[in-house]
mmCIF file of the N, C-alpha and C atoms, coordinates in Angstrom:
data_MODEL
# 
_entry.id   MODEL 
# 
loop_
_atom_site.group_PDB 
_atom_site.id 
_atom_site.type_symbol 
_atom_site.label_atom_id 
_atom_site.label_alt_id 
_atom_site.label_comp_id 
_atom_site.label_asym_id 
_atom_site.label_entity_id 
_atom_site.label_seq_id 
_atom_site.pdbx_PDB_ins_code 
_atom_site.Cartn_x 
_atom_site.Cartn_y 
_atom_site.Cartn_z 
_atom_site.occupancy 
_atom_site.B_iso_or_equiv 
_atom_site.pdbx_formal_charge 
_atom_site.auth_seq_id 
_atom_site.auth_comp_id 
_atom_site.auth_asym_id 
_atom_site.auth_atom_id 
_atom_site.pdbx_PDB_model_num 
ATOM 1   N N  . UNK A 1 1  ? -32.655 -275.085 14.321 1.00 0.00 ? 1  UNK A N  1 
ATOM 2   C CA . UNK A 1 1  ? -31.869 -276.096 13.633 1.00 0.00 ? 1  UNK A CA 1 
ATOM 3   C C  . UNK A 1 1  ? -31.541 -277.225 14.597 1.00 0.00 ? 1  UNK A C  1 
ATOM 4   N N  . UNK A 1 2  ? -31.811 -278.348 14.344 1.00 0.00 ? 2  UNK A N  1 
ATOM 5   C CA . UNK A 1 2  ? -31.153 -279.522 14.951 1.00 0.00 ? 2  UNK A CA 1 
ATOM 6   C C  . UNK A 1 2  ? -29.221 -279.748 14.939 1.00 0.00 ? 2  UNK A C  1 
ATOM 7   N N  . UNK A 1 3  ? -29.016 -280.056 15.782 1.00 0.00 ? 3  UNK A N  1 
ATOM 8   C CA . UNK A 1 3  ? -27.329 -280.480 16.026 1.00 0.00 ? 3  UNK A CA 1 
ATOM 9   C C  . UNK A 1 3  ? -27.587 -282.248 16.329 1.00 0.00 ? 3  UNK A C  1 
ATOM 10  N N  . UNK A 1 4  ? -26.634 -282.833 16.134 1.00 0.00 ? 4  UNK A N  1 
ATOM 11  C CA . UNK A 1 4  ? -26.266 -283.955 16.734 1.00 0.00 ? 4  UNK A CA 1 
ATOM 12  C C  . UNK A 1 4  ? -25.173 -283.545 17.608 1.00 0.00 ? 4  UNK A C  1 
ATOM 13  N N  . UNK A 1 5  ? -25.381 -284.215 18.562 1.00 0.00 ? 5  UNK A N  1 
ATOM 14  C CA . UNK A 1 5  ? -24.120 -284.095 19.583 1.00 0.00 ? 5  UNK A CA 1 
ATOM 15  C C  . UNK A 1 5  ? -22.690 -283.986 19.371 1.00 0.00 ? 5  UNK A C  1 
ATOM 16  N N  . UNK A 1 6  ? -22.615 -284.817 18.715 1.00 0.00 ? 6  UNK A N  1 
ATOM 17  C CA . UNK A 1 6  ? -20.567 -284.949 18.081 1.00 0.00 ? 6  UNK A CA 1 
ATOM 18  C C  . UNK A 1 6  ? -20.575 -283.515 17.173 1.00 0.00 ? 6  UNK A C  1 
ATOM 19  N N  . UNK A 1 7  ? -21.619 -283.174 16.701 1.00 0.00 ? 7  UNK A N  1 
ATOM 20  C CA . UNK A 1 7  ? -21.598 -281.927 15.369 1.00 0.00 ? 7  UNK A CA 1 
ATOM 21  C C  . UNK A 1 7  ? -21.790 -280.774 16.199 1.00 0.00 ? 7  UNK A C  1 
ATOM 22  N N  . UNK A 1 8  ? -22.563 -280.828 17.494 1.00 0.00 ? 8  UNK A N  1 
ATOM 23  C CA . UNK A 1 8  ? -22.533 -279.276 18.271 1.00 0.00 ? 8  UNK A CA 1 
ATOM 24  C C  . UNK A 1 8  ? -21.437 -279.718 19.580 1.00 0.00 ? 8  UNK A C  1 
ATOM 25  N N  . UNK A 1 9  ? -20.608 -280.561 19.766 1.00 0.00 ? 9  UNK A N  1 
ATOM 26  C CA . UNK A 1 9  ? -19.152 -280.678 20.193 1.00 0.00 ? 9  UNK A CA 1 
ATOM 27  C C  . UNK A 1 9  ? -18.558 -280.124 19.035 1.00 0.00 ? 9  UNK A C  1 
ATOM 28  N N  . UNK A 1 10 ? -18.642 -280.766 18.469 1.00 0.00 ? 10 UNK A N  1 
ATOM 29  C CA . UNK A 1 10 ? -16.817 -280.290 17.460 1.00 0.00 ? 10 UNK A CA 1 
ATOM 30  C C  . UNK A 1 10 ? -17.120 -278.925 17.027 1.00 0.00 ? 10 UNK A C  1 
ATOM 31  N N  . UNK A 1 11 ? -18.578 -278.520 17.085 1.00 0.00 ? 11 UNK A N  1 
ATOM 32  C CA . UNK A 1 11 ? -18.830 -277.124 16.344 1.00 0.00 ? 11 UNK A CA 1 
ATOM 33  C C  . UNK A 1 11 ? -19.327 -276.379 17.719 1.00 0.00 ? 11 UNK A C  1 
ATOM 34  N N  . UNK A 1 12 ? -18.930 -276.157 18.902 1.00 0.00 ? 12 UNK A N  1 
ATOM 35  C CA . UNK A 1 12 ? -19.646 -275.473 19.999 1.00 0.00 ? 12 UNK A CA 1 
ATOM 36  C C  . UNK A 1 12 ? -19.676 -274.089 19.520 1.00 0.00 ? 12 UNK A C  1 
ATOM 37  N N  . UNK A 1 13 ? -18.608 -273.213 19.105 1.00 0.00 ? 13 UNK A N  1 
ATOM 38  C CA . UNK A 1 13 ? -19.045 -271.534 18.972 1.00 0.00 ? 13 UNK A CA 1 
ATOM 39  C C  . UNK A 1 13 ? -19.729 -271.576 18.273 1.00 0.00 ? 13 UNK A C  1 
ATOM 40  N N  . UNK A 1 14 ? -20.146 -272.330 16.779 1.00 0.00 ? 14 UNK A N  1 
ATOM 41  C CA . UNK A 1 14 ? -20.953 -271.831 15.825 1.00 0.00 ? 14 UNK A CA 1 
ATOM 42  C C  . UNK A 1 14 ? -22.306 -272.364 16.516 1.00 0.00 ? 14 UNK A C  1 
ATOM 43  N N  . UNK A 1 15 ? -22.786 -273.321 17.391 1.00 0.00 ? 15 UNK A N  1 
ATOM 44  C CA . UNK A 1 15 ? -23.914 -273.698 18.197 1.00 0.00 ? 15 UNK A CA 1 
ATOM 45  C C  . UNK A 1 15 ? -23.918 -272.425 18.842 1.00 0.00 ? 15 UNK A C  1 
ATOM 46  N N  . UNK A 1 16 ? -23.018 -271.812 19.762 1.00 0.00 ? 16 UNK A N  1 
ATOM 47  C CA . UNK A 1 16 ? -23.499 -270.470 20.679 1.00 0.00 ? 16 UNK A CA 1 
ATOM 48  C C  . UNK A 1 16 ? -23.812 -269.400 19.598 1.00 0.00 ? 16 UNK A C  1 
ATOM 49  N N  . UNK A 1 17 ? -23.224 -268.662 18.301 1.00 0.00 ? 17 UNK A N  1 
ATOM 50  C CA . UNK A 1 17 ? -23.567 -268.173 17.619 1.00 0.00 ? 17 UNK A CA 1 
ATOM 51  C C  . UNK A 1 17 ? -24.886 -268.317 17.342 1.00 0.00 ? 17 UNK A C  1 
ATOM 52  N N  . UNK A 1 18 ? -25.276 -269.318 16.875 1.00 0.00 ? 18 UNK A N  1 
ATOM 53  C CA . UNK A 1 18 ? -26.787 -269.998 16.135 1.00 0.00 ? 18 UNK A CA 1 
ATOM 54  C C  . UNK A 1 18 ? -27.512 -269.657 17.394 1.00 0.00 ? 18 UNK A C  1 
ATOM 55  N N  . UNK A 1 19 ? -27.437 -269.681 18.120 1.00 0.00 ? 19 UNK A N  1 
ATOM 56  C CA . UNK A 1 19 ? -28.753 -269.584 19.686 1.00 0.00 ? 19 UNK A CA 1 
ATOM 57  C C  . UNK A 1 19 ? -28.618 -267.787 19.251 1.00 0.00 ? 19 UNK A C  1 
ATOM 58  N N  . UNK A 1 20 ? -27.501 -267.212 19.265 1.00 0.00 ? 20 UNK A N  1 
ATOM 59  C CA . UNK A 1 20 ? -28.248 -265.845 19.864 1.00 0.00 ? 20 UNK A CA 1 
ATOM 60  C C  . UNK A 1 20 ? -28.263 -265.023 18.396 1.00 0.00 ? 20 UNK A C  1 
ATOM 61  N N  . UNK A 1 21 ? -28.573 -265.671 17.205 1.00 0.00 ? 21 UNK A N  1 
ATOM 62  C CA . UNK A 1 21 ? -28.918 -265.239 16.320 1.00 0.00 ? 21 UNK A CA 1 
ATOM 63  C C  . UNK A 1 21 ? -30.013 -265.632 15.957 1.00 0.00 ? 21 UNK A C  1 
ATOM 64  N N  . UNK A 1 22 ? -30.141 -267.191 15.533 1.00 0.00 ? 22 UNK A N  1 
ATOM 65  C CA . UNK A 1 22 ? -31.150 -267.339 14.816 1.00 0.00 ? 22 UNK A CA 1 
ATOM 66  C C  . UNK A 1 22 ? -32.045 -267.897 15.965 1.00 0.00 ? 22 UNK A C  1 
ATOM 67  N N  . UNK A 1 23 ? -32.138 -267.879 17.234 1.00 0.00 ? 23 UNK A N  1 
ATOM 68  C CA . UNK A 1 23 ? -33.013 -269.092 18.563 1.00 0.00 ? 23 UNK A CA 1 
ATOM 69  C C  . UNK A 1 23 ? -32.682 -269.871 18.504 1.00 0.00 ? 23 UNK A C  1 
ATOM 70  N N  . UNK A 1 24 ? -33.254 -271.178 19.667 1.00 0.00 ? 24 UNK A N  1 
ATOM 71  C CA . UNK A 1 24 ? -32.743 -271.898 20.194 1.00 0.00 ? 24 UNK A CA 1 
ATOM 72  C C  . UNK A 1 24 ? -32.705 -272.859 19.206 1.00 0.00 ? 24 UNK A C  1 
ATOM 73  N N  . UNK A 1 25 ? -31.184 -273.925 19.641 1.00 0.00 ? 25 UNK A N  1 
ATOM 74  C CA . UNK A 1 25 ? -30.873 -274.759 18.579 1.00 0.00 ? 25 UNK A CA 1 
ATOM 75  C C  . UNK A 1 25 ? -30.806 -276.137 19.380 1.00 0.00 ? 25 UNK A C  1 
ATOM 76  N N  . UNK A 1 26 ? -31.663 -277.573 18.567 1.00 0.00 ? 26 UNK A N  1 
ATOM 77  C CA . UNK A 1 26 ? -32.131 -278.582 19.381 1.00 0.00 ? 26 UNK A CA 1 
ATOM 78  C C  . UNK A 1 26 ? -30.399 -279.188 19.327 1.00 0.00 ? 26 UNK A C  1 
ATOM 79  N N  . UNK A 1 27 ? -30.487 -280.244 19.967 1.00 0.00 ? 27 UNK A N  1 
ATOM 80  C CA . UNK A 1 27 ? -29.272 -280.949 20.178 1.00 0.00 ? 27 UNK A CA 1 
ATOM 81  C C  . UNK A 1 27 ? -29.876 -282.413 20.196 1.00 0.00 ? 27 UNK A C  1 
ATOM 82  N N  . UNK A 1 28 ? -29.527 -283.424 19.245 1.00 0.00 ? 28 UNK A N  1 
ATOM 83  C CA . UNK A 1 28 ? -29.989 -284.242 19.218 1.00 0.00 ? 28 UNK A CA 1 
ATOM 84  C C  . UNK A 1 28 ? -29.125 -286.164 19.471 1.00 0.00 ? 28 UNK A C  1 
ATOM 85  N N  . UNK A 1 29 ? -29.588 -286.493 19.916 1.00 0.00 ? 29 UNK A N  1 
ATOM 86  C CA . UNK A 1 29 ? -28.872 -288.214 20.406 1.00 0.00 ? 29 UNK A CA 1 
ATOM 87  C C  . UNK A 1 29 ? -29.359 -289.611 19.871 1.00 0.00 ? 29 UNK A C  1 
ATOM 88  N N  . UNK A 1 30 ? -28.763 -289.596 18.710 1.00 0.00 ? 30 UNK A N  1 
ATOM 89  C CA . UNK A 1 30 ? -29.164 -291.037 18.482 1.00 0.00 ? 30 UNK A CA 1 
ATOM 90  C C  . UNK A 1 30 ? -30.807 -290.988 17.464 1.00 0.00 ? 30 UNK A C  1 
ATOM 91  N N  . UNK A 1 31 ? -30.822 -289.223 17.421 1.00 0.00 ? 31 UNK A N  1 
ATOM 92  C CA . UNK A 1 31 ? -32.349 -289.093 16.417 1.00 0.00 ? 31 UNK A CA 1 
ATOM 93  C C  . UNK A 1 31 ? -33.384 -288.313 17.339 1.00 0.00 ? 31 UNK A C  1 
ATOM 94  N N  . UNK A 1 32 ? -33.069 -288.249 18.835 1.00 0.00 ? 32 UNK A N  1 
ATOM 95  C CA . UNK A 1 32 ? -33.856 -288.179 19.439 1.00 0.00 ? 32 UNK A CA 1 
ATOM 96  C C  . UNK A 1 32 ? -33.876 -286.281 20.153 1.00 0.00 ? 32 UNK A C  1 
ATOM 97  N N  . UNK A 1 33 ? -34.599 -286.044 20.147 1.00 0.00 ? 33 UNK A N  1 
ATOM 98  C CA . UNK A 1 33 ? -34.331 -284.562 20.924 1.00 0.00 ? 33 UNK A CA 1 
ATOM 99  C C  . UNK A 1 33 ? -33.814 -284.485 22.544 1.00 0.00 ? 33 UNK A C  1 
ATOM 100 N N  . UNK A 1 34 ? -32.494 -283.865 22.864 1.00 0.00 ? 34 UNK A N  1 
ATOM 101 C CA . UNK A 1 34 ? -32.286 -284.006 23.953 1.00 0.00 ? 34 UNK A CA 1 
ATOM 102 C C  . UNK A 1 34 ? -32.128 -283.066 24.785 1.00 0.00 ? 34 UNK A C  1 
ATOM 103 N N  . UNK A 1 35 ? -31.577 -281.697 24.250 1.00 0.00 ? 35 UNK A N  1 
ATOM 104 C CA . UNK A 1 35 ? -31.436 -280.573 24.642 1.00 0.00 ? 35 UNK A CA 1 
ATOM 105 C C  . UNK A 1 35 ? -31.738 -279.319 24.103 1.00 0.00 ? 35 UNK A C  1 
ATOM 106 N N  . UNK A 1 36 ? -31.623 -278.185 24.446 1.00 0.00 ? 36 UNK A N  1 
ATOM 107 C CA . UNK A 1 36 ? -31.689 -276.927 23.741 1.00 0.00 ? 36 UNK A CA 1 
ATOM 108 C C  . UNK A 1 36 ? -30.881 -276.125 24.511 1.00 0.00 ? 36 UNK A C  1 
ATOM 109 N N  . UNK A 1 37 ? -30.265 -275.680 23.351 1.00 0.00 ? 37 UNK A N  1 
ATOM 110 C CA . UNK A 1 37 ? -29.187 -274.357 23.405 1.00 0.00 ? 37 UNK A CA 1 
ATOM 111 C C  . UNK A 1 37 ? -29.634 -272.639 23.417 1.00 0.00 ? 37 UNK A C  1 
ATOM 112 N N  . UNK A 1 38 ? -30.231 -272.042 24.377 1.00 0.00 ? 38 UNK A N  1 
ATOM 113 C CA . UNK A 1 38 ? -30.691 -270.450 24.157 1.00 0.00 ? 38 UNK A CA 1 
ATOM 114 C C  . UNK A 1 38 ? -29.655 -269.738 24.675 1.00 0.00 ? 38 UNK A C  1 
ATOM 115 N N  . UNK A 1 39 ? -29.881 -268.465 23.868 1.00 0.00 ? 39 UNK A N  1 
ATOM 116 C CA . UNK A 1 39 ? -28.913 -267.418 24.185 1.00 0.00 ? 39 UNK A CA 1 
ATOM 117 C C  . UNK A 1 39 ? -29.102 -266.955 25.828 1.00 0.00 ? 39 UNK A C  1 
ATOM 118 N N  . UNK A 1 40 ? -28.286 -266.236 26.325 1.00 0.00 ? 40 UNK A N  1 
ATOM 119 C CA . UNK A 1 40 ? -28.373 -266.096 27.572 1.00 0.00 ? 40 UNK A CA 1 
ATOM 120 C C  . UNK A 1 40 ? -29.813 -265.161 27.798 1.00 0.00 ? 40 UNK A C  1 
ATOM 121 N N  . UNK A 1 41 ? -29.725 -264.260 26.480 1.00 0.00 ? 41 UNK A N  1 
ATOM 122 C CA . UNK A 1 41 ? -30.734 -263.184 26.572 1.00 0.00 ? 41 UNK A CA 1 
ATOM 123 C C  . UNK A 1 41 ? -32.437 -263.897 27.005 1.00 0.00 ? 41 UNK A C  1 
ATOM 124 N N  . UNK A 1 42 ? -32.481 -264.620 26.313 1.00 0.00 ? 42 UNK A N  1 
ATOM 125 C CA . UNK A 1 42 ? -33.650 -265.861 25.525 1.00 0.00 ? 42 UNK A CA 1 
ATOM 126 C C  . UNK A 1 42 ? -33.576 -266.139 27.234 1.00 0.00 ? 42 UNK A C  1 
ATOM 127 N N  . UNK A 1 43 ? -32.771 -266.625 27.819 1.00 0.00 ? 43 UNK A N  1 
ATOM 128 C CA . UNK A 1 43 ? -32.887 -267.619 29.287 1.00 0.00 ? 43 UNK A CA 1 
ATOM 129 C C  . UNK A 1 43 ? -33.448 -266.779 30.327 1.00 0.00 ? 43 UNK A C  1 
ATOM 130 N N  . UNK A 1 44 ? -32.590 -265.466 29.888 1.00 0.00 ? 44 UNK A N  1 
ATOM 131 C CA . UNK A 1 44 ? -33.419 -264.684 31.419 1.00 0.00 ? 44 UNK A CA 1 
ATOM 132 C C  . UNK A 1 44 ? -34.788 -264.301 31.268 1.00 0.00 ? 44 UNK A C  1 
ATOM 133 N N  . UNK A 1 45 ? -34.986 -264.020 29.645 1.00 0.00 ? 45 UNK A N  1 
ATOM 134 C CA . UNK A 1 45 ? -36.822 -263.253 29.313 1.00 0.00 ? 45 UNK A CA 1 
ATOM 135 C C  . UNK A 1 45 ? -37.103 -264.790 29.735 1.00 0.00 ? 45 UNK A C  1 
ATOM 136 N N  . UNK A 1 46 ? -37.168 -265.893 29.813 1.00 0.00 ? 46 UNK A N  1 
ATOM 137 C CA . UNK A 1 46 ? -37.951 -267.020 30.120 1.00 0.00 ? 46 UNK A CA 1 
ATOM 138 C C  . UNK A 1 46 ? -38.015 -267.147 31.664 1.00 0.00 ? 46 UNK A C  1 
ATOM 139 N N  . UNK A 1 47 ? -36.607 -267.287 32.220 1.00 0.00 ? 47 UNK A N  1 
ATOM 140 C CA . UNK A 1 47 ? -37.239 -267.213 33.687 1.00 0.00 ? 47 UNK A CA 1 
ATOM 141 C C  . UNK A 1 47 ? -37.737 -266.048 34.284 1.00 0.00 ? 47 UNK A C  1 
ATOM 142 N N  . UNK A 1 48 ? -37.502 -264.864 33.928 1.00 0.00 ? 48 UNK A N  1 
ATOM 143 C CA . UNK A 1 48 ? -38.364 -263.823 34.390 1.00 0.00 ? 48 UNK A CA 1 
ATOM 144 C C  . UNK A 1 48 ? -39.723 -263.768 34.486 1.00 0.00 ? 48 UNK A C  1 
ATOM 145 N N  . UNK A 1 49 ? -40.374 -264.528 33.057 1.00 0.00 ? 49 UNK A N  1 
ATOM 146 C CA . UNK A 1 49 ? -41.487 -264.492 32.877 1.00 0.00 ? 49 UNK A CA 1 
ATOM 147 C C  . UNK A 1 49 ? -42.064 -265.103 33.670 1.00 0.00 ? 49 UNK A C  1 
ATOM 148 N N  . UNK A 1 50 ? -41.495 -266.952 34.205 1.00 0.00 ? 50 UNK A N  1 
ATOM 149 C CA . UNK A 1 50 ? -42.251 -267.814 35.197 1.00 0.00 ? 50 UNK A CA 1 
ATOM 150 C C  . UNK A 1 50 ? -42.021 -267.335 36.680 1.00 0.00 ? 50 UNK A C  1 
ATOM 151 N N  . UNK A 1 51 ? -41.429 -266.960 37.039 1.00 0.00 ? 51 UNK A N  1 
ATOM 152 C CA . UNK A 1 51 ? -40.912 -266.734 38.046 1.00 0.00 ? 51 UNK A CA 1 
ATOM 153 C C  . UNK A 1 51 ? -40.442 -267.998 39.344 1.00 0.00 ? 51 UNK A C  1 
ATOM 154 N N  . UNK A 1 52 ? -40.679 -267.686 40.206 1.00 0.00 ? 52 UNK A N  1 
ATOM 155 C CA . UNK A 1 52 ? -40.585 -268.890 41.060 1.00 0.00 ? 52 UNK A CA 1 
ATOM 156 C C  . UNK A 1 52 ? -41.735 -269.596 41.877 1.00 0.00 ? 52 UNK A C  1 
ATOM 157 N N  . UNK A 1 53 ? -42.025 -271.108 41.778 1.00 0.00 ? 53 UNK A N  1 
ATOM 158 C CA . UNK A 1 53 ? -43.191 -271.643 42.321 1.00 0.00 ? 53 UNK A CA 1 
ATOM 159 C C  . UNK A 1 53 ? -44.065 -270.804 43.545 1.00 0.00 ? 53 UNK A C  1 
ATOM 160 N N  . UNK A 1 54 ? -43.066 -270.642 44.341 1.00 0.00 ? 54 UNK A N  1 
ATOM 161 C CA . UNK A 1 54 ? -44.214 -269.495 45.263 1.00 0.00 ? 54 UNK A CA 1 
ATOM 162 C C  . UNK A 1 54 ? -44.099 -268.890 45.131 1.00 0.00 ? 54 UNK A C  1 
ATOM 163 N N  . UNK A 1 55 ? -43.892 -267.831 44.376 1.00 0.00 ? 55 UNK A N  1 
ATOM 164 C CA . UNK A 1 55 ? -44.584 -266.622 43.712 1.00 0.00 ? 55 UNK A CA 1 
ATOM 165 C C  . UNK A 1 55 ? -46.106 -267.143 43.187 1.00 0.00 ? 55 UNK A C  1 
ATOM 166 N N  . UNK A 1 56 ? -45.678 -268.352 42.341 1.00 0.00 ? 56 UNK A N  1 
ATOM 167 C CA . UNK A 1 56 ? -46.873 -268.587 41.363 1.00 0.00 ? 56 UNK A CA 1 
ATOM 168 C C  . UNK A 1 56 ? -48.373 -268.747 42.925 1.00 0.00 ? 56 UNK A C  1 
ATOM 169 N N  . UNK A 1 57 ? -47.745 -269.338 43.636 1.00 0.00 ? 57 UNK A N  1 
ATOM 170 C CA . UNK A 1 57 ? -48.750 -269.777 44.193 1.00 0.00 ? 57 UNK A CA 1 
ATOM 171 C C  . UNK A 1 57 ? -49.311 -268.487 45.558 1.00 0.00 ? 57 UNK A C  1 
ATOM 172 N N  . UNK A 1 58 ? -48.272 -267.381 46.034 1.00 0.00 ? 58 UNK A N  1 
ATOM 173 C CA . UNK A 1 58 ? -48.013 -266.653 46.341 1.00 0.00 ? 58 UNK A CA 1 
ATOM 174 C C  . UNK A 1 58 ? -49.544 -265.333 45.480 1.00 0.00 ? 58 UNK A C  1 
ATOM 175 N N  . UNK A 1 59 ? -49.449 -265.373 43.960 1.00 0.00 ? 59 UNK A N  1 
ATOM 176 C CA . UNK A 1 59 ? -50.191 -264.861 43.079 1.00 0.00 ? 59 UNK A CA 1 
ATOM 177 C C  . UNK A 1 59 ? -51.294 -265.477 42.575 1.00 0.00 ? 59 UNK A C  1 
ATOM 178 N N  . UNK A 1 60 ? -51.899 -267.012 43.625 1.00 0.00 ? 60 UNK A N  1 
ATOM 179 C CA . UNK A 1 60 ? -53.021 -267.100 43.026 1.00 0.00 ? 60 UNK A CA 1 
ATOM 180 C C  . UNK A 1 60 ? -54.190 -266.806 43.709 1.00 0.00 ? 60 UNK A C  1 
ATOM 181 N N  . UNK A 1 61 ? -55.122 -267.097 42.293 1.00 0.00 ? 61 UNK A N  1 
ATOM 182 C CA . UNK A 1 61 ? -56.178 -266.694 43.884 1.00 0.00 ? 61 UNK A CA 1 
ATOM 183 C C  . UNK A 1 61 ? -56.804 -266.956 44.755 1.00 0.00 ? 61 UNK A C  1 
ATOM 184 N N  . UNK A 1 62 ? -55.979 -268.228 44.942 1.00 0.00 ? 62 UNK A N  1 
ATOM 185 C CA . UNK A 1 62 ? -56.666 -269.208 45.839 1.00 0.00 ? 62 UNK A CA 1 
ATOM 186 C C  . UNK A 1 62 ? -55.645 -268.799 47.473 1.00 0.00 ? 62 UNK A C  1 
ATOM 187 N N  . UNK A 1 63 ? -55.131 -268.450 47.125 1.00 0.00 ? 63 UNK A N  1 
ATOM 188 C CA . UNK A 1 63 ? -53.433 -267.605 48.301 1.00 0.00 ? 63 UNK A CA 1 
ATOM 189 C C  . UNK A 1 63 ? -54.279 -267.376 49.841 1.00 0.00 ? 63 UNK A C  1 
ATOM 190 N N  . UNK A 1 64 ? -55.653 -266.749 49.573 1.00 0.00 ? 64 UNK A N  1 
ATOM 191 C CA . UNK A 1 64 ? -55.991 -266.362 50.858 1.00 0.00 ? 64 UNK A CA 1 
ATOM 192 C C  . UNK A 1 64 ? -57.219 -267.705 51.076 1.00 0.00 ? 64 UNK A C  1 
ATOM 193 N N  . UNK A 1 65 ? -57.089 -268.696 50.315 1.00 0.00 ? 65 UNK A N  1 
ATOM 194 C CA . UNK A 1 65 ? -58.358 -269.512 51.185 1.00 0.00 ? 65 UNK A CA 1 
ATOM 195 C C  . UNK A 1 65 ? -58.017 -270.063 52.341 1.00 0.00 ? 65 UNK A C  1 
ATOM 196 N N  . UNK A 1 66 ? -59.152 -270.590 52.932 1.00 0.00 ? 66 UNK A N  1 
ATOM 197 C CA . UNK A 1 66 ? -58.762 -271.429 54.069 1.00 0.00 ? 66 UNK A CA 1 
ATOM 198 C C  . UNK A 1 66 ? -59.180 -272.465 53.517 1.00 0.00 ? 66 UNK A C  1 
ATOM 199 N N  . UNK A 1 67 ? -57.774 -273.408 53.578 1.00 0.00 ? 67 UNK A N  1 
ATOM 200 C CA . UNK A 1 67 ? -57.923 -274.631 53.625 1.00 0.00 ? 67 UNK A CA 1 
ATOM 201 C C  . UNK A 1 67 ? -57.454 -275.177 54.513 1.00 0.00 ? 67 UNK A C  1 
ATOM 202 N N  . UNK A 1 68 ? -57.911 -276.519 54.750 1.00 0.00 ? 68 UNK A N  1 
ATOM 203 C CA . UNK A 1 68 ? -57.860 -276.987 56.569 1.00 0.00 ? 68 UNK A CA 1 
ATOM 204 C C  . UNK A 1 68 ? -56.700 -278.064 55.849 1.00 0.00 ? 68 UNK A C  1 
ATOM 205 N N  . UNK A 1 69 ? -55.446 -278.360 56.063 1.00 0.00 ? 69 UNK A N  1 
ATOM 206 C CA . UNK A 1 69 ? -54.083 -278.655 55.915 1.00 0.00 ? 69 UNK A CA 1 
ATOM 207 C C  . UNK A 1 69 ? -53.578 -280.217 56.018 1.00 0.00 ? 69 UNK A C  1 
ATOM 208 N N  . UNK A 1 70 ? -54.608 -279.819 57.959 1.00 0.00 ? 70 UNK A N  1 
ATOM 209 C CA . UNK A 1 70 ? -53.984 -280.844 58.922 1.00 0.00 ? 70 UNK A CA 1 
ATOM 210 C C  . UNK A 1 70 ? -54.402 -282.438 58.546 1.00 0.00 ? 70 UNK A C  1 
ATOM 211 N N  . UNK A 1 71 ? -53.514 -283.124 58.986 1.00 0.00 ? 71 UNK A N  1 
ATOM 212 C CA . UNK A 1 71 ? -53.830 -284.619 58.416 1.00 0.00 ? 71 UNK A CA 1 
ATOM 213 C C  . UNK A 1 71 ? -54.377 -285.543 59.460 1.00 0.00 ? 71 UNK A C  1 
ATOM 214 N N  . UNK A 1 72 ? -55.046 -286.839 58.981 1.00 0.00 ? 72 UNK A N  1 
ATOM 215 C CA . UNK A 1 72 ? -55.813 -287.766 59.815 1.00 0.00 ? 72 UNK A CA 1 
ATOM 216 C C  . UNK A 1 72 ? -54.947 -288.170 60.671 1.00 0.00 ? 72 UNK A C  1 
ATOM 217 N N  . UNK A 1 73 ? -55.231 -288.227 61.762 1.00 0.00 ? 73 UNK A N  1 
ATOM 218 C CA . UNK A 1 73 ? -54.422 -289.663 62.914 1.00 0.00 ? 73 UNK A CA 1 
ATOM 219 C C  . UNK A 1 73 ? -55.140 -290.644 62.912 1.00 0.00 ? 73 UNK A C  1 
ATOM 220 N N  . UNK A 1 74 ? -55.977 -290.933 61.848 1.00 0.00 ? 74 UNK A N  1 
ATOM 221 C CA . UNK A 1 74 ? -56.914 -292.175 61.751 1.00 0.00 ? 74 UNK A CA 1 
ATOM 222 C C  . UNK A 1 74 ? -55.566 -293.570 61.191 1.00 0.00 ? 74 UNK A C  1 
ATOM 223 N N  . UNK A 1 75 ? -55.550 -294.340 61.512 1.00 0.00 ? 75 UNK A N  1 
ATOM 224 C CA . UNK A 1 75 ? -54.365 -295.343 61.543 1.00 0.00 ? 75 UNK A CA 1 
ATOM 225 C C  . UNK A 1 75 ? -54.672 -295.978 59.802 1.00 0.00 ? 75 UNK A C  1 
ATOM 226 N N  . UNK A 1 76 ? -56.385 -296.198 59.701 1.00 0.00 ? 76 UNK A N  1 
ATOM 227 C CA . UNK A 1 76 ? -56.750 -296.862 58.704 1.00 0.00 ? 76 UNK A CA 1 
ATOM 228 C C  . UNK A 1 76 ? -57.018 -298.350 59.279 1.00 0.00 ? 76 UNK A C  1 
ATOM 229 N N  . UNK A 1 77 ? -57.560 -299.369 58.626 1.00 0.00 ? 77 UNK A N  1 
ATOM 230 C CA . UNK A 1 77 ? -58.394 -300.086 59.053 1.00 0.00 ? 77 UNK A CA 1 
ATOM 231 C C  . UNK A 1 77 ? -57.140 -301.151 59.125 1.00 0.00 ? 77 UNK A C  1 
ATOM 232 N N  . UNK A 1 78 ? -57.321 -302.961 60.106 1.00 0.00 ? 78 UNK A N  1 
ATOM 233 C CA . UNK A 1 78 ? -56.063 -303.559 59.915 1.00 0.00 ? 78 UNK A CA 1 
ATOM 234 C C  . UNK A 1 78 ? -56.596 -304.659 59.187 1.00 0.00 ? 78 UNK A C  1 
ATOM 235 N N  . UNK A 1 79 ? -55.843 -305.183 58.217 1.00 0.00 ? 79 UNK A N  1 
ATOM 236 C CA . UNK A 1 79 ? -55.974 -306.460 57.514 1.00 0.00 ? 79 UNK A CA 1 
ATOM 237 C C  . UNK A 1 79 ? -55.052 -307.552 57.594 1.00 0.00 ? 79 UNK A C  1 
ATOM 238 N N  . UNK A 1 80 ? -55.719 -308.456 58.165 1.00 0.00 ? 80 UNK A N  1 
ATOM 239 C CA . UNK A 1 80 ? -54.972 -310.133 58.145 1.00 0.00 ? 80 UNK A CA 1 
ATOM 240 C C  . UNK A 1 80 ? -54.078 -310.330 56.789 1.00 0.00 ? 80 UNK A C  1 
ATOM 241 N N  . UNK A 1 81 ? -52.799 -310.243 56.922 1.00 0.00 ? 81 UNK A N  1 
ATOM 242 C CA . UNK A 1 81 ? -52.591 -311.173 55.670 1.00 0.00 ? 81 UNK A CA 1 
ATOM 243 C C  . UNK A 1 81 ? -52.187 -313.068 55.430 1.00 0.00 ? 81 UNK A C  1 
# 
């Protein structure tokens, strides 16, 4: 369900209700989508699932290549302006 802002202010418990009953509920500004409201339950199965960037990268399978890192000391060429 969409909220407008002033309507999930003046109505905040029935917004926290609505998340951990029916899912997440948009919050909207001026027409526009701005936020979402999930139950706490909903928040942790989501970050559990992604975990954290190095993990991700930690778990890929690129983790053991060699890649060469180091950067140029080449200055780059000089131009007159």
């Amino acid at each position: 369900m969409n909220w407008q802002l002033q309507e999930a202010k003046n109505r905040f418990s029935e917004l926290v209700k609505a998340a951990e009953k029916k899912g997440p509920q948009v919050i909207t500004v001026h027409g526009k989508e701005r936020a979402v409201l999930v139950s706490a339950e909903e928040y942790r199965r989501l970050v559990r699932r992604k975990g954290s960037l190095l993990e991700f990268f930690q778990k890929s399978p690129w983790s053991k290549a060699d890649v060469d890192i180091s950067r140029s000391k080449d200055l780059g060429r000089h131009i007159e302006l």
